[in-house]
C-alpha positions in Angstrom: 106.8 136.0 107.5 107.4 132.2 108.4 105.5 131.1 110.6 105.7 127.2 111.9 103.7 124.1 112.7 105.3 121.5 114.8 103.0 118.0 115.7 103.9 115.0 117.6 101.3 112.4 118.0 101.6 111.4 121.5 102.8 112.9 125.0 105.9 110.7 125.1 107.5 112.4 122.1 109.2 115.5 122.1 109.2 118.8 119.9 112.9 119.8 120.2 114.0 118.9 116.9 111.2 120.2 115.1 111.4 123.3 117.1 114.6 123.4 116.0 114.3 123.2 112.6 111.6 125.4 112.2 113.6 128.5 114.2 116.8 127.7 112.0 114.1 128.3 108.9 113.4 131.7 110.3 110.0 131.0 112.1 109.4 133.2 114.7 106.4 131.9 115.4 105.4 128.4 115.9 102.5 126.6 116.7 102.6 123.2 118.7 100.0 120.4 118.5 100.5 117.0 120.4 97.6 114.9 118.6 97.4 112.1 116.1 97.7 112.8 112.4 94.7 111.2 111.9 92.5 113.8 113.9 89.7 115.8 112.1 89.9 118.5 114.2 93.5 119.8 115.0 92.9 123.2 116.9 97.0 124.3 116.2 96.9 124.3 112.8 93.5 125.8 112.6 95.2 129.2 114.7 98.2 128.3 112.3 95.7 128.9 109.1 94.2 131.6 110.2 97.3 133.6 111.5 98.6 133.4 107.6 98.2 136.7 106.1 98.7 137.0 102.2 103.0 136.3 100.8 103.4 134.7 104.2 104.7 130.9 104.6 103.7 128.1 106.3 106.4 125.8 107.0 106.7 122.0 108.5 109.6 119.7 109.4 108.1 116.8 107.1 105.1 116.9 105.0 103.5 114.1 107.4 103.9 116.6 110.2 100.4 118.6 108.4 98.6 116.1 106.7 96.3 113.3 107.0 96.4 111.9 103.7 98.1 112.7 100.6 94.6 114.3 99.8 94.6 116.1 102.7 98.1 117.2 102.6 97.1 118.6 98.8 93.7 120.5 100.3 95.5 122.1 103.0 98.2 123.8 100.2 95.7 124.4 97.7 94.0 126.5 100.2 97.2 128.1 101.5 97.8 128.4 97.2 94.4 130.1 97.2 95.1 133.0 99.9 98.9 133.2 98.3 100.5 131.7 101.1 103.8 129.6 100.6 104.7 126.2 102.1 107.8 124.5 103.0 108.6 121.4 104.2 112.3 121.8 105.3 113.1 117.8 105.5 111.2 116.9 102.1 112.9 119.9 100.4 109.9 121.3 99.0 109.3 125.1 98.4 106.3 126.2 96.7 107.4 129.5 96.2 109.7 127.9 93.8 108.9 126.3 90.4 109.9 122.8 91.1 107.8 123.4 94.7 104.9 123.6 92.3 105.6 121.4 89.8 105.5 118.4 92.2 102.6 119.0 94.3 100.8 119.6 91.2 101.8 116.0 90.0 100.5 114.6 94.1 96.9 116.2 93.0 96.9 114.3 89.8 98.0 111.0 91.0 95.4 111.7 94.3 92.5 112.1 91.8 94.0 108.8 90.1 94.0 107.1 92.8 89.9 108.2 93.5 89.4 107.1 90.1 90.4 103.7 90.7 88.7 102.8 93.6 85.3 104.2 91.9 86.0 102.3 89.1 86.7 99.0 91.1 83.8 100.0 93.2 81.4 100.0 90.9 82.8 97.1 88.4 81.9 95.2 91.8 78.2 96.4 92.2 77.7 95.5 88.4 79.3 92.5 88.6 77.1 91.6 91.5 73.9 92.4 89.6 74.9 90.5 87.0 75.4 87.2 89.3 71.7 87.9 90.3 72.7 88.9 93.7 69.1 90.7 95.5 69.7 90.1 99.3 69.9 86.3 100.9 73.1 86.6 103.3 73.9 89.7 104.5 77.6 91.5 103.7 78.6 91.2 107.3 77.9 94.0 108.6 76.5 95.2 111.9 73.2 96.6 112.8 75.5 100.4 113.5 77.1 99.7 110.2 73.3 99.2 107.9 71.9 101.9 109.7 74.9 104.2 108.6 75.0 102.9 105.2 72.3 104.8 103.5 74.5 107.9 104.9 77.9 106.8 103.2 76.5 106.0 99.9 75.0 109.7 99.6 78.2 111.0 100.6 80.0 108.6 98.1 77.5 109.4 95.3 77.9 113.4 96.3 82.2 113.1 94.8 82.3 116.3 96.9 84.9 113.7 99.5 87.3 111.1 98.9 87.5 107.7 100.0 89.5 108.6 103.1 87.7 111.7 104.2 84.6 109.5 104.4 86.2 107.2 106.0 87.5 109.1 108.5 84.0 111.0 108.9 81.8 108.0 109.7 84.3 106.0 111.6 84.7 103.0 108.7 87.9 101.5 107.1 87.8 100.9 103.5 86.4 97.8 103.3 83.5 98.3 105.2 82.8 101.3 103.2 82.9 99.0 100.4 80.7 96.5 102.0 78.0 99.6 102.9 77.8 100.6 99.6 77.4 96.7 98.2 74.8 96.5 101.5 72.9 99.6 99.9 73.2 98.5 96.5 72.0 94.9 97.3 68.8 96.1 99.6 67.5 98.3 96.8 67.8 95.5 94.4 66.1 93.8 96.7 63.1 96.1 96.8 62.8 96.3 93.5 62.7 92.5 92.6 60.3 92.6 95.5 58.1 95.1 93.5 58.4 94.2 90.6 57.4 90.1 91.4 54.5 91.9 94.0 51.1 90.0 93.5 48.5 92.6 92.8 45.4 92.7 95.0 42.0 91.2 94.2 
């Protein structure tokens, strides 16, 4: 059984052609969500995912009708892989019941772990390079008092690998680059204690 998911991002848009679409495609049913892409929590597609029983298909309009992020978009069809559930994207023309369906979402999850790779990598070349420079506190990486208190928070989840940049992001309200200038803040503060042990004068 197909069964759709149609999503526009604000009232002012309409579902028709995606309603459309997804009937021409065979989907007899179809559930509607009128919320932005970057939303967490999308109640629709939760029904959606659960209503998806084993050699059913979940099919979309375009791929940025289900997904976040290119990392989100690949979670959401692993699982659906997992539970043997299809996907189609009718617009993209991509079937993963078919061998060429698989063979390119396979290649997104590769260049989505690439892409995590990277900004690790440039992360911390920047935390050693700022070690190097001497760099134990003095002027603070511009961040607010909401930000420092959170920062502790996104470096455990950053050190944990179990999200990517953009899911923690999205999860403690931050763009890149403050997550960046958390983890240098954290980095930076416990360099500071430990210069500020290690240089402690010892009583009596």
């Amino acid at each position: 059984m197909n069964i759709g998911y149609a999503r526009i991002s604000t009232q002012d848009q309409k579902f028709d052609l995606q309603l459309d679409a997804l009937k021409k495609a065979g989907c007899k049913t179809i559930f509607k969500e009128a919320i932005s892409g970057a939303k967490r929590d999308r109640p629709e597609l939760k029904k959606a995912m659960e209503k998806l029983r084993e050699g059913d298909s979940l099919v979309v309009w375009k791929l940025d009708r289900l997904g976040r992020s290119l990392r989100d978009l690949i979670d959401i069809v692993t699982t659906l892989h997992e539970n043997k559930v299809s996907f189609i994207s009718i617009s993209d023309n991509l079937n993963t019941t078919t061998p060429q369906g698989r063979l390119i979402f396979n290649i997104f999850g590769s260049l989505a772990e690439f892409e995590r790779e990277l900004i690790k990598e440039r992360t911390n070349a920047g935390l050693t390079a700022a070690r190097a420079r001497g760099r134990l506190g003095g002027r603070r990486p511009g961040l607010s008092k909401e930000f420092q208190q959170k920062a502790g928070s996104i470096k455990l989840a950053y050190d944990s690998k179990e999200n990517s940049i953009s899911e923690i992001c999205e999860n403690f309200s931050v763009s890149t680059a403050t997550l960046y200038k958390c983890l240098r803040f954290v980095e930076e503060r416990n360099q500071k204690k430990e210069h500020q042990k290690t240089h402690a004068i010892p009583e009596g």
